[in-house]
N, C-alpha and C positions, 0 to 999 in steps of 0.2 A: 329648688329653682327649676331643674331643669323638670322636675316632671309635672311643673303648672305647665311650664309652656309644651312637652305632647299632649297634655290635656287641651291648653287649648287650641290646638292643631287637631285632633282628635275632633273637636264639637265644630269646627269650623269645616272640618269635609263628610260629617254627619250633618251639617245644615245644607250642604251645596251639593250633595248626592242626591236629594229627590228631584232639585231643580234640575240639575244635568241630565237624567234618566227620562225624562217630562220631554226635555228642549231635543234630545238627541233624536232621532227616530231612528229604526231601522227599516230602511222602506226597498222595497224590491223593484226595479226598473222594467219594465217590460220593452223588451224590443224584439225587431220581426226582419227577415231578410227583405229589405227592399232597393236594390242598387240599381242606381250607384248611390244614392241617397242613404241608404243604412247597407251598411256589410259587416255585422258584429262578428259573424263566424268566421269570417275571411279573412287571411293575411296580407289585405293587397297593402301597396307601397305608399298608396294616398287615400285613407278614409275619407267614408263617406261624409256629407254634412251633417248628416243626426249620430254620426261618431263622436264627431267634431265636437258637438253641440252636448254630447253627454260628461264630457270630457270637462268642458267649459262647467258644466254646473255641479260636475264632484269640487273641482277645485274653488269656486266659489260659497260651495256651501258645505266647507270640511266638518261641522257638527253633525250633520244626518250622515249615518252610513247607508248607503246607497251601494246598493247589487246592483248587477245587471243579472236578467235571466234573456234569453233569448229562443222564441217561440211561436209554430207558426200563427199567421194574423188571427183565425176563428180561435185558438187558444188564447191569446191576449183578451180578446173581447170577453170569453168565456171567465176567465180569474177576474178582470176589470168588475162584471156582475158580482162576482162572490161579494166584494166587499172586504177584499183585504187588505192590508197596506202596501198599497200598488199605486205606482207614478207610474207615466210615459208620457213622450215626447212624440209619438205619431199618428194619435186618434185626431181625425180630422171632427171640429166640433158640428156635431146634429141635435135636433129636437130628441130622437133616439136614446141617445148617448148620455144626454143630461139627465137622463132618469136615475143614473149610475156614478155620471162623471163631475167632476167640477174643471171650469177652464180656468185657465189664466189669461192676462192681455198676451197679443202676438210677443213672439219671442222672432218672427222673423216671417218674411212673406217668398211665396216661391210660384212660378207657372202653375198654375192647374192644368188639369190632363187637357190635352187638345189633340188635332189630326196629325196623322202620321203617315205620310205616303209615299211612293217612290221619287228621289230628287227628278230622273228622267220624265218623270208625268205631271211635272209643275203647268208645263201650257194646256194640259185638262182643266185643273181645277185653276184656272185665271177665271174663269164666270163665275166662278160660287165666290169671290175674293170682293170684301169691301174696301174703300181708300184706305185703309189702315194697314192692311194686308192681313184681315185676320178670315176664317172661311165661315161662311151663312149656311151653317150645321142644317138650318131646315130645309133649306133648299135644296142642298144635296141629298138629303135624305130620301126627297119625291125623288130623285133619280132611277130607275131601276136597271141600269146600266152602269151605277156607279156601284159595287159592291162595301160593303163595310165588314170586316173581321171582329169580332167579339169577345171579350172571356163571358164565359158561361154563366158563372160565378162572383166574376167581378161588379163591383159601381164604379160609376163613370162620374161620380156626385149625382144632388137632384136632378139639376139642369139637363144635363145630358143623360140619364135613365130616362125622365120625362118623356122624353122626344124619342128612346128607343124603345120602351115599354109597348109602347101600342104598335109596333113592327115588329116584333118578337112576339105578340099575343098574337099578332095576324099570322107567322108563320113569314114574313116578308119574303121574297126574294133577295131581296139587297142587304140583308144580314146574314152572314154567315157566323154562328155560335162556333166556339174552341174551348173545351171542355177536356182542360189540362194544370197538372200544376205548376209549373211556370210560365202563367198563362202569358205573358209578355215576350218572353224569349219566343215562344212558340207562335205568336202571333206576328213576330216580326220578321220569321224567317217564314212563313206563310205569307207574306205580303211579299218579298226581296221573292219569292218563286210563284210570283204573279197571281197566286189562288184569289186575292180579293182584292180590291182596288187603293183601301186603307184601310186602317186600324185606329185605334185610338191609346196614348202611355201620356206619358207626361217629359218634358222634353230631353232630359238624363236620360231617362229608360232609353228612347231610342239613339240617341251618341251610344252609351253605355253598348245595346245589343246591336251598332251598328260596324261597322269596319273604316279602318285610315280612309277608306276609296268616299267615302260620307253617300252613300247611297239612297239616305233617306231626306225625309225635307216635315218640318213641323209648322202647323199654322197655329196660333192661336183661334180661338172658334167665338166669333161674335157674339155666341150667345152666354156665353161663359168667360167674360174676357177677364175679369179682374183677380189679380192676386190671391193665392189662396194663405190665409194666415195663419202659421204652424202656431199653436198653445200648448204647454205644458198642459196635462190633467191628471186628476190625483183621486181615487175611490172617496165616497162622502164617508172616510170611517175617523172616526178620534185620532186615530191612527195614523194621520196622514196630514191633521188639522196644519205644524206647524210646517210642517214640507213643503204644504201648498202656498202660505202664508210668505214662506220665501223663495219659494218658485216665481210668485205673483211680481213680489219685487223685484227679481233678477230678470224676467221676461224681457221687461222694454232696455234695458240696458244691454241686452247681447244683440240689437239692431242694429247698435254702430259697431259690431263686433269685424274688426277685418279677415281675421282667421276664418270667421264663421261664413262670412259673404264667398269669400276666398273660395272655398271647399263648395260651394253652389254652383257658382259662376263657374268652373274648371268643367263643368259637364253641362253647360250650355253652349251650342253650337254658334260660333263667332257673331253670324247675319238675328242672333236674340241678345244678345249683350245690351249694346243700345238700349232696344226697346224694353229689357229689363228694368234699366237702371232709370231709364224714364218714368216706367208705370211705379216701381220703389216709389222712390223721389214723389210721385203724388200719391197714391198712397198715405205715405206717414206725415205729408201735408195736410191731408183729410182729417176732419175732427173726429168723423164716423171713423173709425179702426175695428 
C-alpha cells in the first residue's frame, strides 16, 4: 500500500516539474545609481522609489527569482541588447529601445527633467514663465545672457535634446557642456557657484544634491510638461516571455500603491506636491496612457 502511494507522489512531481521549471524564470534585474530615485548600493535610511518599486514586485511575483545586478547606465543598455534574461524598471521607453525592449502599461508616472536654477534668481526667469508657472524652454534658450549647464553625455529626452542639439552643433555660447561622471552632482554645485545660470535634473536630483537652506528652485518646462510614465521592460528572449507577462499585469495595479507614491513624493519640494498630484489625477484620467 504504502509504495503505490510514493509511486504515486513520485509521477505527480515528475508531471509538475517541467511546468514549474517553464513558469519560474530566473531573470536578472538590472539597476543603475540614480538618486534619490534608485540607490541600490547605498545604505541610506529611506530608499529610493525604484528600490521601493523592486521590492514591491519580488514580493508579488514570488515564482520568478529575480536578482538584482546593479550597473553603470551604458552597461545596462549594453546586456539589455545582448538579449539575455534581463528585466528593469528604468529604461525610459523610445523608438530606440523597442528594437531590443518590450514595455509594459505605466507602473507609475513621475516629473520629467525640467529647469533648475538658483531659488534667489526666481525674478530673472518671471519672463520666460507661462500662467501655469512652467518655463518657455525656447525662449530662454534665444537668451545669450542666460547660460545653461549640460552633461556632455547625457539626454535630456527628445523634447528637450531637440531644442539643444542645434546650440551645441553651433558651439552656442549659452551652453556650457560638463563632461563628468556624476554629471548631476557636478552640475549642481556648478550652478550654486554661479558658473551658469541653470542646469537641467529632474526634481529629486535637485532636493537630493540640494541642502536644508533649499537653494535651488525647479520649473517644469512647457514644452515638456507631462508626466513621464516609468514601464517595467524585459529583453524579447523566451526567457523572459512569462516575467513580462506578469510584470504587464502588476504595472497598473502598483498606481494606487501608497508605499510607492510615498517614496516619490518624499523628494519633491513642498511648492510641486500640488501640482503633482494634479497632473496624476489627469493623467490616469486620460484614456491615452
Amino acid at each position: 500500500m504504502m509504495k503505490s502511494i510514493y509511486a504515486a507522489l513520485a509521477l505527480c512531481i515528475s508531471l509538475l516539474m517541467p511546468w514549474t521549471s517553464t513558469y519560474a524564470e530566473e531573470i536578472t534585474w538590472l539597476s543603475s545609481e540614480f538618486p534619490p530615485l534608485a540607490t541600490p548600493a547605498n545604505d541610506y535610511t529611506d530608499r529610493g522609489y525604484m528600490d521601493v518599486l523592486l521590492k514591491q514586485v519580488q514580493q508579488a511575483l514570488p515564482q520568478h527569482r529575480i536578482q538584482e545586478q546593479v550597473l553603470p547606465w551604458p552597461r545596462v543598455l549594453l546586456l539589455a541588447r545582448s538579449g539575455g534574461a534581463y528585466c528593469t524598471a528604468i529604461a525610459a521607453q523610445t523608438q530606440e529601445r523597442e528594437a531590443f525592449l518590450r514595455f509594459t502599461p505605466p507602473y507609475g508616472y513621475v516629473y520629467p527633467v525640467g529647469v533648475v536654477a538658483r531659488a534667489r534668481d526666481q525674478d530673472l526667469f518671471k519672463p520666460f514663465l507661462d500662467k501655469g508657472g512652467e518655463i518657455r524652454l525656447r525662449d530662454l534658450l534665444t537668451q545669450r545672457d542666460f547660460r545653461a549647464g549640460v552633461a556632455g553625455s547625457r539626454t535630456y529626452g527628445a523634447k528637450i535634446d531637440d531644442m539643444l542639439k542645434p546650440l551645441a552643433q553651433a558651439g552656442a555660447e549659452q551652453l556650457v557642456q560638463v563632461h563628468q561622471g556624476n554629471s548631476t552632482k557636478s552640475l549642481v554645485s556648478m550652478l550654486l557657484k554661479k558658473r551658469f545660470d541653470y542646469t537641467f535634473a529632474y526634481p529629486g536630483e535637485a532636493v537630493f544634491y540640494d541642502s536644508a537652506v533649499a537653494r535651488l528652485r525647479f520649473y517644469p518646462i512647457a514644452e515638456n510638461s507631462e508626466l513621464l510614465a516609468g514601464r517595467f521592460s524585459c529583453t524579447k528572449s523566451p526567457q523572459t516571455d512569462q516575467a513580462f507577462a506578469d510584470l504587464s499585469k502588476l504595472a497598473t495595479s502598483l498606481r494606487d500603491d501608497a508605499s510607492l507614491l510615498e517614496s516619490y513624493e518624499r523628494w519633491l519640494p513642498p511648492y510641486l506636491l500640488k501640482p503633482y498630484r494634479q497632473r496624476l489625477a489627469r493623467q490616469l484620467g486620460s484614456p491615452i496612457r
